[in-house]
Biopython code that builds the backbone (N, CA, C, O; Angstrom):
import numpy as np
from Bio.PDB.StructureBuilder import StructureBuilder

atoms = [
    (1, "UNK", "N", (45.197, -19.624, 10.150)),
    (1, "UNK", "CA", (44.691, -20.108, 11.407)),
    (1, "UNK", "C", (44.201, -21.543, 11.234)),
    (1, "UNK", "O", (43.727, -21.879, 10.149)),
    (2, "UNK", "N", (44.301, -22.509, 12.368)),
    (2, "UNK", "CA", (43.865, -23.869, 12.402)),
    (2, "UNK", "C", (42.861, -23.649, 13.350)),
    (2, "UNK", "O", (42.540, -22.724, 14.096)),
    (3, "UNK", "N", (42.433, -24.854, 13.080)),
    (3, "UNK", "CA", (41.306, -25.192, 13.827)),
    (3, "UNK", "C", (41.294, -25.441, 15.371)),
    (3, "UNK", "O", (40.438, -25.560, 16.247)),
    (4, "UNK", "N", (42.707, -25.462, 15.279)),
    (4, "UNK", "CA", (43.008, -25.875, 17.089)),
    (4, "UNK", "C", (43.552, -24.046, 17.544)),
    (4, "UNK", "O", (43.805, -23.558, 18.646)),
    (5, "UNK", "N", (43.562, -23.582, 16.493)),
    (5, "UNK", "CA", (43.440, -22.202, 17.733)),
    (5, "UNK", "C", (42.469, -21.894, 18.064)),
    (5, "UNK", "O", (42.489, -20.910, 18.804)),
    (6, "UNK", "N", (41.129, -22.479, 17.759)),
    (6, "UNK", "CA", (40.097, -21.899, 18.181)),
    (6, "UNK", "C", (39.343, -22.635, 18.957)),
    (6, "UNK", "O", (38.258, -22.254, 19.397)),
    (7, "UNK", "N", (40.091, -24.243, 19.285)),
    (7, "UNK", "CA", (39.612, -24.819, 20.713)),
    (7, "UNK", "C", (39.931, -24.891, 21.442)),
    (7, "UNK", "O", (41.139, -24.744, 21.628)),
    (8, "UNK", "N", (38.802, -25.263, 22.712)),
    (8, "UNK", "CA", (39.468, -24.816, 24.137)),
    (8, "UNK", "C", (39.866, -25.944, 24.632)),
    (8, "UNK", "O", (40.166, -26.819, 23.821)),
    (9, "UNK", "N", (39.983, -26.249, 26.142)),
    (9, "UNK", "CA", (40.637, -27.511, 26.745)),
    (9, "UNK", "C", (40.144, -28.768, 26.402)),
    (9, "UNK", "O", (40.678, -29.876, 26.451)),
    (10, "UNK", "N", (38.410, -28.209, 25.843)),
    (10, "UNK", "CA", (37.575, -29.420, 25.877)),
    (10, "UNK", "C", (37.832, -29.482, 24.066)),
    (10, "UNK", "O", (38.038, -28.593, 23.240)),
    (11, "UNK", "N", (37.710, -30.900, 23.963)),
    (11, "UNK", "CA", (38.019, -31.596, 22.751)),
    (11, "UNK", "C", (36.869, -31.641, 21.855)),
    (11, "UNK", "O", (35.944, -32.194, 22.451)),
    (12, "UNK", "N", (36.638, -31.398, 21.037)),
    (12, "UNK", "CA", (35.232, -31.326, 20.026)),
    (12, "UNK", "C", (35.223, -32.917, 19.169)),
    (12, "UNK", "O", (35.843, -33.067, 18.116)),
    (13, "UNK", "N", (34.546, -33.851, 19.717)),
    (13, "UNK", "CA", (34.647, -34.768, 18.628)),
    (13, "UNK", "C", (33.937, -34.374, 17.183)),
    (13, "UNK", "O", (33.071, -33.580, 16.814)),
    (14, "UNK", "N", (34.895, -35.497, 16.498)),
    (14, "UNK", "CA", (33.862, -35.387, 15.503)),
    (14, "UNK", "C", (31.783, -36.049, 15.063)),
    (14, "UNK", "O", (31.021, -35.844, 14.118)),
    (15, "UNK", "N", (31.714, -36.585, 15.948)),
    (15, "UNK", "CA", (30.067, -36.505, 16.453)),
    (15, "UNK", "C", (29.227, -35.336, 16.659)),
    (15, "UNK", "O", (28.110, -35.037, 16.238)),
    (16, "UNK", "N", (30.416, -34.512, 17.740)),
    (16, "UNK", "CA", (29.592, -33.312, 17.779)),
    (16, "UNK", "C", (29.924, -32.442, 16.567)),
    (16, "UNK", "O", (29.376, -31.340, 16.568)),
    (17, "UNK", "N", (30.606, -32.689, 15.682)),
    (17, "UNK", "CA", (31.056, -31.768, 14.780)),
    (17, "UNK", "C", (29.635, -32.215, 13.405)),
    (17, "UNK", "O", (29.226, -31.350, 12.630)),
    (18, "UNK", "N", (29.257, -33.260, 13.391)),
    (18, "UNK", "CA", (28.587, -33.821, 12.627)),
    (18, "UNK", "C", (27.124, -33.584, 13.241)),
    (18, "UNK", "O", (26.088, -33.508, 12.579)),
    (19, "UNK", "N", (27.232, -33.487, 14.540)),
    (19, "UNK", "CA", (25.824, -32.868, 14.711)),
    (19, "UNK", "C", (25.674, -31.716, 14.224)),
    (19, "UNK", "O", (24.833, -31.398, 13.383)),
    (20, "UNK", "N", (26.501, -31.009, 14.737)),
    (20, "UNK", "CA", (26.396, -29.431, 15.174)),
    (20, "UNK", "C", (26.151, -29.237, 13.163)),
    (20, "UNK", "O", (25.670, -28.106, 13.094)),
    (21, "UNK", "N", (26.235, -29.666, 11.995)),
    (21, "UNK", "CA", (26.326, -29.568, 10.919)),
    (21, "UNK", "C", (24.866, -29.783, 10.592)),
    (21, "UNK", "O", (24.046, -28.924, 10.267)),
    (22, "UNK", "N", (24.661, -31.282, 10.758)),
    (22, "UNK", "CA", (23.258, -31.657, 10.703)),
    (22, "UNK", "C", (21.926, -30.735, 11.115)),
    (22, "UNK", "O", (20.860, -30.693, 10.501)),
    (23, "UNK", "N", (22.265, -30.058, 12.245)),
    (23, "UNK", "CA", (21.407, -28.913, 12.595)),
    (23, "UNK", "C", (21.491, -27.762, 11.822)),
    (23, "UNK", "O", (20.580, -27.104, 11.320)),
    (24, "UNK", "N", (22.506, -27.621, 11.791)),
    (24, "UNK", "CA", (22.652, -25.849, 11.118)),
    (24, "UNK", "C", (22.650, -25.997, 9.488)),
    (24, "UNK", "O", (21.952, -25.323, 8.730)),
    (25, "UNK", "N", (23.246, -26.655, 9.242)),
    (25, "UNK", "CA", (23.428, -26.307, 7.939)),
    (25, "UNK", "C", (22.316, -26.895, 6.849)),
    (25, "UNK", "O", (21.437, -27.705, 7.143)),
    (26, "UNK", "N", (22.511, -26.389, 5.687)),
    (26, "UNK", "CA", (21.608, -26.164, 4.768)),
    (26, "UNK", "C", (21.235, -26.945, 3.618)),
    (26, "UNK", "O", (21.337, -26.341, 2.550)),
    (27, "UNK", "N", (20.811, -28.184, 3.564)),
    (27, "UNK", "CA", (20.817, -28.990, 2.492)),
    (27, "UNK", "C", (20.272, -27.690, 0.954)),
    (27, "UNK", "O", (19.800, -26.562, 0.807)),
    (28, "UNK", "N", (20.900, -29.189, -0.083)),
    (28, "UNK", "CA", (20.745, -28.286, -1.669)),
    (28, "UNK", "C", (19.423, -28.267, -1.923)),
    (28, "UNK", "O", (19.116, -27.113, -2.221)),
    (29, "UNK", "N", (17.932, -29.422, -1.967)),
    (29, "UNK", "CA", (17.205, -29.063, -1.515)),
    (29, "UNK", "C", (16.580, -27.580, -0.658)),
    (29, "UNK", "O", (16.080, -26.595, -1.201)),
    (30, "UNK", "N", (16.783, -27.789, 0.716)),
    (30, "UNK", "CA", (16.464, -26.798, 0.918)),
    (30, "UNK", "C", (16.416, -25.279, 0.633)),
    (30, "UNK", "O", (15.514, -24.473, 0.862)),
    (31, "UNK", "N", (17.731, -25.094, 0.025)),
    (31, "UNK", "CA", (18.613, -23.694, -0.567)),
    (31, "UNK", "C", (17.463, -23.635, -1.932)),
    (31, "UNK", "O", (16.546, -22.814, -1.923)),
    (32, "UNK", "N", (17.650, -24.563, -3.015)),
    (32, "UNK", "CA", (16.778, -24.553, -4.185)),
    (32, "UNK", "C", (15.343, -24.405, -3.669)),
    (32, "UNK", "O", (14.697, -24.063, -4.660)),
    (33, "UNK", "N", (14.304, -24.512, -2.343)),
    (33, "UNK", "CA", (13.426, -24.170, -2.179)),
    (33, "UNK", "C", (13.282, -23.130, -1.400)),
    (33, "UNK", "O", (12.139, -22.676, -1.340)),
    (34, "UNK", "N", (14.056, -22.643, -0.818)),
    (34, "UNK", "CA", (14.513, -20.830, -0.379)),
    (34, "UNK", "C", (14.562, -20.389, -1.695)),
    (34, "UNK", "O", (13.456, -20.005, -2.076)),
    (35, "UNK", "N", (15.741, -20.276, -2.813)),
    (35, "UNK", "CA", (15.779, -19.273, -3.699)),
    (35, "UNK", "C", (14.364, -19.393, -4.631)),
    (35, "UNK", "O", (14.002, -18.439, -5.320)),
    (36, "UNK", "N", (13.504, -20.831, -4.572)),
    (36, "UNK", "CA", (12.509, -20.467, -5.629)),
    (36, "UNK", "C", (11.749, -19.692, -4.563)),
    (36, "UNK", "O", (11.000, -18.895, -5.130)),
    (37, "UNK", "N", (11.664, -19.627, -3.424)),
    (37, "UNK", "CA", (10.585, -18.894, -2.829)),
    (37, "UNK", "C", (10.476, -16.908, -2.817)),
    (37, "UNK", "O", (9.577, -16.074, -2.924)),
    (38, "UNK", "N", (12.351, -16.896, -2.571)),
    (38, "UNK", "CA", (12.825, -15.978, -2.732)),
    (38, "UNK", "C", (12.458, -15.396, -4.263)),
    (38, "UNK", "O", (11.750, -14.389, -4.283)),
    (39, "UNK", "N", (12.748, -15.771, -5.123)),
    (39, "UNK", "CA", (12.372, -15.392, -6.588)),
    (39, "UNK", "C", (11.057, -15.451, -6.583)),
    (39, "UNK", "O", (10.580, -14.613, -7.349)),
    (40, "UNK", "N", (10.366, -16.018, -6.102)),
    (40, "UNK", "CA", (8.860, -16.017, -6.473)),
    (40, "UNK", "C", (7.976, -14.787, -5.904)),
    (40, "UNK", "O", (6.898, -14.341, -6.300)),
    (41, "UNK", "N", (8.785, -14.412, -4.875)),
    (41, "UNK", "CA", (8.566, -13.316, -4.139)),
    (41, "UNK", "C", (8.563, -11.774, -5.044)),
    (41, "UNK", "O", (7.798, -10.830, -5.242)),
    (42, "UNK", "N", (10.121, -12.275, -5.473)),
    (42, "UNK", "CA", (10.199, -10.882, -6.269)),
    (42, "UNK", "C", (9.728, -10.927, -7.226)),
    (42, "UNK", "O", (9.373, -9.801, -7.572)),
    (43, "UNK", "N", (9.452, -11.824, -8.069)),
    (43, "UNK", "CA", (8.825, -11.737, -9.413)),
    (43, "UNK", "C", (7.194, -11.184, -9.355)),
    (43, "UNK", "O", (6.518, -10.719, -10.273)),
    (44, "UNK", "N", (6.856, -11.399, -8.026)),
    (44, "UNK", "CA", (5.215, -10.643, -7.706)),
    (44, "UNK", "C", (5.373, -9.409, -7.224)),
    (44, "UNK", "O", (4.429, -8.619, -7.209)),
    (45, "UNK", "N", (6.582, -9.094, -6.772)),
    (45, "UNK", "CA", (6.581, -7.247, -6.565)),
    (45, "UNK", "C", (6.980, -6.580, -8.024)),
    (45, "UNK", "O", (6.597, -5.459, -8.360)),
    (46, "UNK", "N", (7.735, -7.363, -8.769)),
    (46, "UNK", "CA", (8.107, -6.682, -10.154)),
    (46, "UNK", "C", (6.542, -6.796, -10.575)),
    (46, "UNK", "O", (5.925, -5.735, -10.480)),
    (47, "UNK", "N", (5.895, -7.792, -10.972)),
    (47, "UNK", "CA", (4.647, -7.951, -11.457)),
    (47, "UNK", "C", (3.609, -7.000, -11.195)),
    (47, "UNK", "O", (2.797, -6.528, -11.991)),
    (48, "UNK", "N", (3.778, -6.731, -9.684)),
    (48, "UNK", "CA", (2.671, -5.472, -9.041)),
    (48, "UNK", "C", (3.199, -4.434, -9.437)),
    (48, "UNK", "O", (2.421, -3.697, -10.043)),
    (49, "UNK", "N", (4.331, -4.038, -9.326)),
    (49, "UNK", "CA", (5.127, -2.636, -10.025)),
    (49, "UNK", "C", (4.249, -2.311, -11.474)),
    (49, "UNK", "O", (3.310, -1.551, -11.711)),
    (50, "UNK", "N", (5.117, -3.375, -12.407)),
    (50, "UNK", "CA", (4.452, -3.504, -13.738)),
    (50, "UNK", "C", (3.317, -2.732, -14.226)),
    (50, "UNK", "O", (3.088, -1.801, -14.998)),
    (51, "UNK", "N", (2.563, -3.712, -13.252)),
    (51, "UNK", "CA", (0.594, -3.467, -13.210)),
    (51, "UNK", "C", (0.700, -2.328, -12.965)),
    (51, "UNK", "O", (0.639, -1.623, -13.973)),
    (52, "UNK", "N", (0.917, -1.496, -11.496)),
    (52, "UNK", "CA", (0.744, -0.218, -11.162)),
    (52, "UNK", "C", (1.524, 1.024, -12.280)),
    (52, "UNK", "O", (1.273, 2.229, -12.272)),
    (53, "UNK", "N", (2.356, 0.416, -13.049)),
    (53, "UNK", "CA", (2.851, 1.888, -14.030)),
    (53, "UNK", "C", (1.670, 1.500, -15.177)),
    (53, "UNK", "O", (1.039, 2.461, -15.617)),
    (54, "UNK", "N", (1.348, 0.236, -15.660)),
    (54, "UNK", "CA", (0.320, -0.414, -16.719)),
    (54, "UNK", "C", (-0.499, 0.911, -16.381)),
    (54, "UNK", "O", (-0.189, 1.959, -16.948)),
    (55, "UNK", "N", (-1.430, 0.874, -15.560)),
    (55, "UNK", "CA", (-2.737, 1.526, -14.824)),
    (55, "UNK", "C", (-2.707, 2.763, -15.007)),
    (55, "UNK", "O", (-3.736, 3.272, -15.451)),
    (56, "UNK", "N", (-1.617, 3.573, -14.750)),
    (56, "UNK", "CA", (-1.221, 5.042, -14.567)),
    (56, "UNK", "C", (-0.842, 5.169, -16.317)),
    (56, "UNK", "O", (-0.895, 6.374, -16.564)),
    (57, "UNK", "N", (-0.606, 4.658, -17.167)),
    (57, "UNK", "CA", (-0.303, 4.900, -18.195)),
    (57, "UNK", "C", (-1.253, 4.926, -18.930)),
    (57, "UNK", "O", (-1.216, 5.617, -19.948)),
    (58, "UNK", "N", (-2.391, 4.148, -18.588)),
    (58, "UNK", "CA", (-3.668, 3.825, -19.576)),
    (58, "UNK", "C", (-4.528, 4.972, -18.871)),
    (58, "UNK", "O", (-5.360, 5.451, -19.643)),
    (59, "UNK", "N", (-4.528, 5.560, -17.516)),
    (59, "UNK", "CA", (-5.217, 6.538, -16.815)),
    (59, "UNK", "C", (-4.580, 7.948, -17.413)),
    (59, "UNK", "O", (-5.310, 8.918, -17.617)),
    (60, "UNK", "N", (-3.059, 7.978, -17.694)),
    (60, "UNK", "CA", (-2.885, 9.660, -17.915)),
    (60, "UNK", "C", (-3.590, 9.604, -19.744)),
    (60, "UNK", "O", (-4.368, 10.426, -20.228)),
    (61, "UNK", "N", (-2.981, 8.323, -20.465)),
    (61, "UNK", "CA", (-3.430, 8.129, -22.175)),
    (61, "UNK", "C", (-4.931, 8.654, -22.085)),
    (61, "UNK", "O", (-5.167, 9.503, -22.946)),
    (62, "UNK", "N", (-5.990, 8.357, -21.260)),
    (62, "UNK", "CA", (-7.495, 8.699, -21.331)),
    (62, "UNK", "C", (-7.623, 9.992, -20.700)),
    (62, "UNK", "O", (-8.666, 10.546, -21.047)),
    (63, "UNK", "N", (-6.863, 10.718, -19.826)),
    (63, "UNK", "CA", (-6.890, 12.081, -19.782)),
    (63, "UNK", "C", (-6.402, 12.750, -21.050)),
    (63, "UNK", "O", (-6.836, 13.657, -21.760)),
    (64, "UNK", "N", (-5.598, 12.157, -21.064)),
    (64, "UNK", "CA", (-4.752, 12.979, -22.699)),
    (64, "UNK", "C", (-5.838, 12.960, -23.789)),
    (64, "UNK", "O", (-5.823, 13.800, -24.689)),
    (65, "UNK", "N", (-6.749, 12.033, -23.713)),
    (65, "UNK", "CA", (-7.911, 12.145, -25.198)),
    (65, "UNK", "C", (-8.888, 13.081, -24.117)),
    (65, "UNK", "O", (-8.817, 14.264, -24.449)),
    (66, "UNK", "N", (-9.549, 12.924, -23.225)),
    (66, "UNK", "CA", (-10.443, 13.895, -22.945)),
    (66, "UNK", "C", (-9.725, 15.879, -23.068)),
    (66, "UNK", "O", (-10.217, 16.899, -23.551)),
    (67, "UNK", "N", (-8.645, 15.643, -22.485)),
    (67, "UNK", "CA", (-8.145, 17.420, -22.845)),
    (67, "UNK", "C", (-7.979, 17.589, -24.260)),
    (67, "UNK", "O", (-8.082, 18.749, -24.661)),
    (68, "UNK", "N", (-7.753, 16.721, -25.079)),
    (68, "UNK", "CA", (-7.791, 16.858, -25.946)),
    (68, "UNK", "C", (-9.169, 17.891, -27.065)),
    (68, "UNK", "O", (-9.265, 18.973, -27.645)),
    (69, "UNK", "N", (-10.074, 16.499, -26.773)),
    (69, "UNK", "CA", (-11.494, 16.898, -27.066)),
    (69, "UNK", "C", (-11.857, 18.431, -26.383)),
    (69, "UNK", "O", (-12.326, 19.399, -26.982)),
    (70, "UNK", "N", (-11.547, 18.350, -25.164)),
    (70, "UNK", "CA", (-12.014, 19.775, -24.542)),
    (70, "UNK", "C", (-11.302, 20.814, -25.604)),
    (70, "UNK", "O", (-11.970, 21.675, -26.177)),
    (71, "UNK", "N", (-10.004, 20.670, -25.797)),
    (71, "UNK", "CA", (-9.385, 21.565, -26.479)),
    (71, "UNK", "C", (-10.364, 21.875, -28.019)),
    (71, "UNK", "O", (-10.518, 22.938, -28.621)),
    (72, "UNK", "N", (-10.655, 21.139, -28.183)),
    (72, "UNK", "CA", (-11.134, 20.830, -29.687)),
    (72, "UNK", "C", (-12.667, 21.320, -29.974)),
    (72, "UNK", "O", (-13.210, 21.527, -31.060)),
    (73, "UNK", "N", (-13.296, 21.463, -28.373)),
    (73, "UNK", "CA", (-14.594, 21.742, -28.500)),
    (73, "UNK", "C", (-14.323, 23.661, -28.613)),
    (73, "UNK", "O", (-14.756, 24.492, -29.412)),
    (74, "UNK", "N", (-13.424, 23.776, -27.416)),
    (74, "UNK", "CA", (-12.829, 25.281, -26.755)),
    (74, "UNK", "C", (-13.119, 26.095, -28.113)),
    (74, "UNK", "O", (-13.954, 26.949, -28.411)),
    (75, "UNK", "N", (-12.043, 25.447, -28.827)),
    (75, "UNK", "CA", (-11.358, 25.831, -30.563)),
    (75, "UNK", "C", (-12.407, 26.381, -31.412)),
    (75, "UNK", "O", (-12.394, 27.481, -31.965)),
    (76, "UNK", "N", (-13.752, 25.064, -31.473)),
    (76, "UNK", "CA", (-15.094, 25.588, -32.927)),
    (76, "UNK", "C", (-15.658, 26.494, -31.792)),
    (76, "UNK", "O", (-15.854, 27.612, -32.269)),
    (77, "UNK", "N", (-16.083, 26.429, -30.120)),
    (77, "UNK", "CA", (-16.819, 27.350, -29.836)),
    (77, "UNK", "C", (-15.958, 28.966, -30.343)),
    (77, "UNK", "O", (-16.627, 29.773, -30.988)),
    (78, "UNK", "N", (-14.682, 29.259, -30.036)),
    (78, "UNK", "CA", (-14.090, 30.237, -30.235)),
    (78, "UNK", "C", (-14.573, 30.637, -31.768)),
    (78, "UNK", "O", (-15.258, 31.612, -32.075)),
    (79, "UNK", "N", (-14.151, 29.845, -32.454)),
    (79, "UNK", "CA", (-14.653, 30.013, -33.534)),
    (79, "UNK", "C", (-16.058, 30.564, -34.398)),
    (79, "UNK", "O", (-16.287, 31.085, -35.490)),
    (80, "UNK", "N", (-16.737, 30.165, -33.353)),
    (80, "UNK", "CA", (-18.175, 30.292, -33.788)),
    (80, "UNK", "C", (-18.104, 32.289, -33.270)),
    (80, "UNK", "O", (-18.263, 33.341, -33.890)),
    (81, "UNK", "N", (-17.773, 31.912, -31.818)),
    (81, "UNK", "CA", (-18.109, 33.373, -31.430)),
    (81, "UNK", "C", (-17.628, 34.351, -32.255)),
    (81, "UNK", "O", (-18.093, 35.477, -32.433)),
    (82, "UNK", "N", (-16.375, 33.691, -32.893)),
    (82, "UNK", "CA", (-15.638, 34.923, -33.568)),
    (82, "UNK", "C", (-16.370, 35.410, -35.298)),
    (82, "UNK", "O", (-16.327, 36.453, -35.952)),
    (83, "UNK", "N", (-16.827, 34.421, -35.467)),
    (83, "UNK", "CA", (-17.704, 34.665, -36.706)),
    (83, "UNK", "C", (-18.911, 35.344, -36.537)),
    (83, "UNK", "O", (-19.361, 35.974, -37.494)),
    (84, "UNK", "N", (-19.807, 35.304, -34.938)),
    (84, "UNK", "CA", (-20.648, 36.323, -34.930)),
    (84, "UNK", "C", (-20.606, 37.317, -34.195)),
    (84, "UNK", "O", (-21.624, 37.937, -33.885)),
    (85, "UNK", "N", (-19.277, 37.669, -33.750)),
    (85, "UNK", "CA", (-18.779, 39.224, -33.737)),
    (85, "UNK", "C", (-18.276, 39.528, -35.011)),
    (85, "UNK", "O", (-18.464, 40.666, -35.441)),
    (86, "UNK", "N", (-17.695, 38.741, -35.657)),
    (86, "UNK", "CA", (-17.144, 39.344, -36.644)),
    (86, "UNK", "C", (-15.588, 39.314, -36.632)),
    (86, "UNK", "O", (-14.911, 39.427, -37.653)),
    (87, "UNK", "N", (-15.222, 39.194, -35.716)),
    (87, "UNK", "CA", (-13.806, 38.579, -35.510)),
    (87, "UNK", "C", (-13.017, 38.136, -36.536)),
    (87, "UNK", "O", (-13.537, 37.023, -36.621)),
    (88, "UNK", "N", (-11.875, 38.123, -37.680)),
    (88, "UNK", "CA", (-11.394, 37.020, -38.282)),
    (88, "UNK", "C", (-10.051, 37.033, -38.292)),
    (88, "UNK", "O", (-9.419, 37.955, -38.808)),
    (89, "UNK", "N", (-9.543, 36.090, -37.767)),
    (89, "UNK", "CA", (-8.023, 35.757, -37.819)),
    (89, "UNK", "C", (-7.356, 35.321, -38.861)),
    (89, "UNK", "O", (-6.150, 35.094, -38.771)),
]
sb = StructureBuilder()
sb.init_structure("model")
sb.init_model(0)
sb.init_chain("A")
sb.init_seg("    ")
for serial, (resi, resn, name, xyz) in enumerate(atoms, 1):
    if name == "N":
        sb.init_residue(resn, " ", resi, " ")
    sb.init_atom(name, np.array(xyz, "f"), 0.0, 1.0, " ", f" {name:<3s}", serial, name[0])
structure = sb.get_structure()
C-alpha cells in the first residue's frame, strides 16, 4: 500500500505532515525519560516485594526458634513428670 491510497481529495502537504509529527511524536529524550521512569517504577515494586518476603522470612525464622524452645521446655517438663511417677522410657 502507498500513501496515496490512503488520501482523500484533499492534499496533505508536507507542513502539515511535519506538524502533525512535531505534535505526536516522541523525541529520544523523551522515550529515555519515560523508560527511566518506567524502570524506576518497577524497580520499587520489585524492591517492596523483596522487603515484604525479607519480613515474612525473618517473622516465620523467630516463630521457628520460639516452637522450638516450647518444644524443648514440653520435653524436660515430660521428663521430670516421668521420673516422679516413675515412668522410664
Amino acid at each position: 500500500m502507498f500513501i496515496n491510497d490512503f488520501m482523500t481529495d484533499q492534499d496533505v502537504s508536507t507542513g502539515e505532515i511535519m506538524e502533525f509529527l512535531q505534535k505526536n511524536m516522541m523525541l529520544r529524550d523523551k522515550v529515555k525519560d519515560f523508560v527511566r521512569q518506567e524502570l524506576g517504577q518497577t524497580e520499587s515494586r520489585i524492591l517492596t516485594s523483596v522487603d515484604r518476603f525479607a519480613k515474612l522470612h525473618e517473622t516465620l525464622d523467630q516463630e521457628l526458634v520460639a516452637l522450638r524452645d516450647m518444644y524443648h521446655r514440653l520435653e524436660e517438663q515430660m521428663e521430670m513428670i516421668e521420673q516422679k511417677v516413675g515412668i522410664f522410657v
